[in-house]
C-alpha atoms as one frame of an Amber mdcrd trajectory, in Angstrom:
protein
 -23.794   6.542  13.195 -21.095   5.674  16.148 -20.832   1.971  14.826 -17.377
   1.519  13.633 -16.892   4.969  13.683 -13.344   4.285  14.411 -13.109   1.323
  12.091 -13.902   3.597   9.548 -11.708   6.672  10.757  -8.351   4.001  10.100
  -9.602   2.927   6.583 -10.019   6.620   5.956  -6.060   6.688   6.732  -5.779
   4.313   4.977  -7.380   6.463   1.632  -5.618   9.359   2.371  -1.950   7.588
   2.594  -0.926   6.501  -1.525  -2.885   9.937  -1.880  -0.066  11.777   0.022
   2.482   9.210  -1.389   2.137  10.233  -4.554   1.937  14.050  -3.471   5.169
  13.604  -1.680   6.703  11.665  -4.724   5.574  14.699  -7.113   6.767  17.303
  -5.038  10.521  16.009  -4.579  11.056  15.471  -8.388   9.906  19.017  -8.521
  12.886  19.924  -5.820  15.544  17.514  -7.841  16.200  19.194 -11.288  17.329
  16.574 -13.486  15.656  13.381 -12.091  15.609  10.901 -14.732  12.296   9.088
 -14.176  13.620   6.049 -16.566  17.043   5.369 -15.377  16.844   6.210 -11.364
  14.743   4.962  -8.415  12.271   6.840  -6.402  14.677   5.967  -3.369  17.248
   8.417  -5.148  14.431  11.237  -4.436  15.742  11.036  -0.322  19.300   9.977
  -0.778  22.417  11.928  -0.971  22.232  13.164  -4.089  19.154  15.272  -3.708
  18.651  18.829  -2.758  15.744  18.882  -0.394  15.636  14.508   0.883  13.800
  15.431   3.298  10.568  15.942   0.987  10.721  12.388  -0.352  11.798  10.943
   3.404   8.988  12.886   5.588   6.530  11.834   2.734   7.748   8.182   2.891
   7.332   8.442   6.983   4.535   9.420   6.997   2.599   7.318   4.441   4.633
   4.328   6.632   2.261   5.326   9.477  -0.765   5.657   7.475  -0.373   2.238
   5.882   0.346   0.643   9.479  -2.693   2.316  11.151  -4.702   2.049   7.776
  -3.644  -2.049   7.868  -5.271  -2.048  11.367  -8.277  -0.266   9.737  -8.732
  -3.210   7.307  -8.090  -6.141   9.888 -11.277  -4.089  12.145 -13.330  -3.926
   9.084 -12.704  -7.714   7.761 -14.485  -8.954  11.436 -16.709  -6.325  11.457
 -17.682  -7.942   8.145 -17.253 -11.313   9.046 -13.898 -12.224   7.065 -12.542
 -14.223   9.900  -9.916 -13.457  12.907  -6.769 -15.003  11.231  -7.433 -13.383
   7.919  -7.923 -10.314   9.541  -4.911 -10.438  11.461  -2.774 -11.592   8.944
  -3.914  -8.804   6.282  -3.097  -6.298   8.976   0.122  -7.670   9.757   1.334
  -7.521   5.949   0.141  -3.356   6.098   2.050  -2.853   9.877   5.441  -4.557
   8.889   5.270  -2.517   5.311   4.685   0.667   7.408   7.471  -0.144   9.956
   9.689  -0.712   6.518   8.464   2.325   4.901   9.289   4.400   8.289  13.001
   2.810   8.836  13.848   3.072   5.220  13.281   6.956   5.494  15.191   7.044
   8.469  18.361   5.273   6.983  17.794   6.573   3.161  19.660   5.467   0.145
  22.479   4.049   0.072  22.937   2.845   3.746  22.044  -0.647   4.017  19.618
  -0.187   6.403  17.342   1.540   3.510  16.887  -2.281   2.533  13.923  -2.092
   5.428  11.461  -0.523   2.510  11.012  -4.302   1.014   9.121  -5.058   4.059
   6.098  -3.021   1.845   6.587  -6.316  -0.227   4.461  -7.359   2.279   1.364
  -5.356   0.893   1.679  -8.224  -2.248   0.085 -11.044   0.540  -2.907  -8.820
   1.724  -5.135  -9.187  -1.160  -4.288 -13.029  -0.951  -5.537 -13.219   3.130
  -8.528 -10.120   1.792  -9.409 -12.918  -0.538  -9.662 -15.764   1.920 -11.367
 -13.847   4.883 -14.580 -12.532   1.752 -14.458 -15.770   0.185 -18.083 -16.043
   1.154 -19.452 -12.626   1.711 -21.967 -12.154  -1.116 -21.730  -8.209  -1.362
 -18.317  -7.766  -1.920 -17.932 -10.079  -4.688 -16.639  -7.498  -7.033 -14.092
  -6.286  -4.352 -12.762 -10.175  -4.335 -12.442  -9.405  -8.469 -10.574  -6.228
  -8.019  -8.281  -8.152  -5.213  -7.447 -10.851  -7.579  -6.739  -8.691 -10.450
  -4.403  -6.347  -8.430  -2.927  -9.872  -7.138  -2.093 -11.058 -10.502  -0.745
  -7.414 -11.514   1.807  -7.639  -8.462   2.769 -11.067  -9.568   3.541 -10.301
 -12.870   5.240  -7.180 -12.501   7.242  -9.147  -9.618   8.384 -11.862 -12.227
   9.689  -9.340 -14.866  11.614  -6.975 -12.694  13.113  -9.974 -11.045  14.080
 -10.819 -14.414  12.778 -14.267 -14.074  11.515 -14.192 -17.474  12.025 -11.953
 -20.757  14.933 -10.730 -18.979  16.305  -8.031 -21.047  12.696  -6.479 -20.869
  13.945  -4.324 -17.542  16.989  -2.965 -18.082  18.419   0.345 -16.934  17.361
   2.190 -19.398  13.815   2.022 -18.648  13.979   0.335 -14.987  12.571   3.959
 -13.484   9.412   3.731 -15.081   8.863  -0.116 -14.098   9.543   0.788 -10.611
   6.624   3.380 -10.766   4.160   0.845 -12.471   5.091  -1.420  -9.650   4.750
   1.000  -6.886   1.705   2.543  -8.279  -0.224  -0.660  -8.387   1.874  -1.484
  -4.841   0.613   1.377  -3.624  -2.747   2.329  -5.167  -5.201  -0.452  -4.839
  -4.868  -0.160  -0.555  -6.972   3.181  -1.009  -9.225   1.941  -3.630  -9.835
  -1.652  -0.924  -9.936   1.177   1.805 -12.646   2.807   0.046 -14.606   0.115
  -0.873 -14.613  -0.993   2.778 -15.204   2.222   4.332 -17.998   2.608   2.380
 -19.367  -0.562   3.201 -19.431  -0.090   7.266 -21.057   3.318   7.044 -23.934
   1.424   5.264 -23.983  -0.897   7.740 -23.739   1.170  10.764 -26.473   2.720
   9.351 -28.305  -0.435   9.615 -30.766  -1.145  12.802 -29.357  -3.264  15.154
 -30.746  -6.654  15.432 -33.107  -7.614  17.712 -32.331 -10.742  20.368
């Protein structure tokens, strides 16, 4: 039961992080009366404008350090799983640099420039891509590859409407509040589902006997 015990322990950050994301999110509309979920952005929840920022900001912190050390969690588990060093490293790379975003953007909160940092979680969009490449061949977690894809393609379409690349007057600010929460949901959301998935994964095989030489 000590195999990848702490492989497992960092995915299990990893879980627990969009869980207190979305806890911290709740609980700092609670503390601003009059948020307007369609017209304003969740960084308004830690800017100046708030009563209590520092809700929003500590929650933002630390979920930043939960998505760096649950990014480790998943690059551990990927060659623990065979999914290959550079996929590994590049899938935790994309979770640390979204955590180090997450944590300076709560530092520096809206509107200082420096809040800018938080589109380092971008990042997050490229880890199912490099998840995708380091399973391509691992037979049991073929419908964790389907999931990956389908969260992919969610990312990339909600990317191309907000950006207004296409049907431009789709997101407008009358209702760019509630894209921003789609987006950040699905952002945010599939790492604990992967984490999960994974998690669940090494404790079967830890449970496994070792092979003989």
């Amino acid at each position: 039961m000590a195999r990848y015990r702490s492989h497992r322990f960092l995915l299990q950050i990893g879980m627990f992080a969009p869980v207190f994301a979305f806890c911290a999110v709740a609980l700092a509309v609670a503390a601003y009366p009059g948020f307007n979920h369609a017209r304003q952005y969740l960084s308004e929840l830690g800017g100046a404008h708030a009563i209590h920022p520092a809700i929003f900001n500590t929650g933002v912190i630390v979920s930043g350090i939960g998505a760096a050390l649950g990014g480790i969690g998943f690059g551990l588990a990927m060659l623990a799983l065979g999914g290959g060093r550079l996929p590994a490293l590049v899938t935790a790379l994309c979770f640390v640099l979204a955590g180090v975003g997450m944590v300076i953007a709560s530092i520096y909160p809206w509107p200082d420039p420096r809040h800018l940092a938080i589109n380092l979680g971008l990042g997050i969009q490229l880890a199912p891509l490099a998840m995708l490449w380091g399973f391509r061949t691992t037979a049991d977690l073929a419908p964790l590859r389907r999931f990956l894809a389908l969260v992919f393609v969610a990312m990339a379409v909600l990317t191309v409407l907000t950006k207004h690349l296409v049907f431009k007057g789709l997101v407008n600010d009358f209702n760019v509040g509630w894209w921003e929460r789609a987006f950040a949901f699905v952002l945010v959301g599939w790492t604990g589902v992967a984490a999960f998935v994974l998690e669940r994964r090494l404790l079967a095989l830890g449970r496994e006997p070792p092979i003989a030489s």
